[in-house]
C-alpha positions as CSV (number, residue, x, y, z in Angstrom):
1,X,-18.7,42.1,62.2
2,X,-20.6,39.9,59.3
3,X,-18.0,38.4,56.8
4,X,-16.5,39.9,54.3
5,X,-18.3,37.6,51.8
6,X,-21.6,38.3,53.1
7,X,-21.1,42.1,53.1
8,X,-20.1,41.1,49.2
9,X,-22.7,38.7,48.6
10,X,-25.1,42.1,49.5
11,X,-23.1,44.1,47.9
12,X,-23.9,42.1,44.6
13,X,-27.7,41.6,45.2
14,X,-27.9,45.5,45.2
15,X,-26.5,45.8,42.6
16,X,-28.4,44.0,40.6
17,X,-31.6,44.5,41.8
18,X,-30.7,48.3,40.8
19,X,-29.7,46.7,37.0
20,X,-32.5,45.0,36.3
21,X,-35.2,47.9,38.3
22,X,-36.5,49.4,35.4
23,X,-36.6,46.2,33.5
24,X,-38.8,44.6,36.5
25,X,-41.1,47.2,36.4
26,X,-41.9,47.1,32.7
27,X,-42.5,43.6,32.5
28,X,-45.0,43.7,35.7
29,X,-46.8,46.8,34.3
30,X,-47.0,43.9,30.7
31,X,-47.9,41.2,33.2
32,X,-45.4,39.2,31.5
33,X,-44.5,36.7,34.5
34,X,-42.8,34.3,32.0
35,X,-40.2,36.8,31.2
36,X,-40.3,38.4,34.5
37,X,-39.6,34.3,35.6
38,X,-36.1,34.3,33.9
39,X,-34.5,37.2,35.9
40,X,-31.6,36.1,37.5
41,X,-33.2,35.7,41.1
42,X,-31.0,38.0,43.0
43,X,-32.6,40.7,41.0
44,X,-35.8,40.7,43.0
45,X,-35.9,43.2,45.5
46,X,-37.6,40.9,48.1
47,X,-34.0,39.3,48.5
48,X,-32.1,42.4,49.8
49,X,-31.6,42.5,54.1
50,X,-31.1,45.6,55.7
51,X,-27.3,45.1,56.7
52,X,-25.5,48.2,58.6
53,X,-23.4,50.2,56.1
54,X,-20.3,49.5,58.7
55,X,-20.4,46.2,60.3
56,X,-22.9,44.3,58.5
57,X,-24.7,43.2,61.2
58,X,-28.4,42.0,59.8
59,X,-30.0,42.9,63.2
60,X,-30.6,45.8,65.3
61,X,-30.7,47.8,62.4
62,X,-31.4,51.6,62.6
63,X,-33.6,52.2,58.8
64,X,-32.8,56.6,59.5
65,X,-29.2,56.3,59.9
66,X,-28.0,52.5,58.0
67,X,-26.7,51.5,60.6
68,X,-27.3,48.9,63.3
69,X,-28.0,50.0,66.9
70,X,-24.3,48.8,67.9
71,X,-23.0,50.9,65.3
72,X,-25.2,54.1,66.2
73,X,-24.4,54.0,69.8
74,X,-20.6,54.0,69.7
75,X,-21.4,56.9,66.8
76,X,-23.3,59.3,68.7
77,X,-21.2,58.9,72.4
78,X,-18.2,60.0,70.1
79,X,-20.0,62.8,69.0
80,X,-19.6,61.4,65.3
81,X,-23.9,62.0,64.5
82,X,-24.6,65.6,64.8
83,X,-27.6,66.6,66.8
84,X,-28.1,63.1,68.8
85,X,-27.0,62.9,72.8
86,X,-27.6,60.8,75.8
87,X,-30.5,60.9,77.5
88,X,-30.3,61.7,80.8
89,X,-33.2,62.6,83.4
């Protein structure tokens, strides 16, 4: 399990790299990189991590589901993903 701050610290980059989205793209499409230079930093896409939804674990992480491999395996042995079993052969 990642720490509580760190899951927050993500929490807060999405969010405002979903804030300032639209406003990104307009002043690239301008080409106005002095403008686009005085974004917070955290705003930038570029600066998110893929984090698991559950634990936050940065690693091992599963893009399909959100979740890291840890995560996904204790998931689909308790049945909790629909249509995903142990192999066996």
């Amino acid at each position: 399990m990642a720490k509580e701050s760190v899951k927050a610290r993500q929490r807060k980059r999405e969010a405002l790299v979903a804030k300032f989205a639209a406003k990104r793209a307009a002043l690239k499409e301008a080409g106005d990189y002095a403008a686009l230079d005085k974004l917070p930093k955290n705003a930038s896409p570029v600066r998110l991590k893929n984090r698991c939804q559950l634990t936050g674990r940065p690693k091992g992480y599963i893009r399909y589901f959100g979740i890291s491999r840890n995560a996904f395996r204790d998931m689909a042995l308790d049945g909790k993903i629909p249509g995903v079993k142990k192999a066996s052969w």
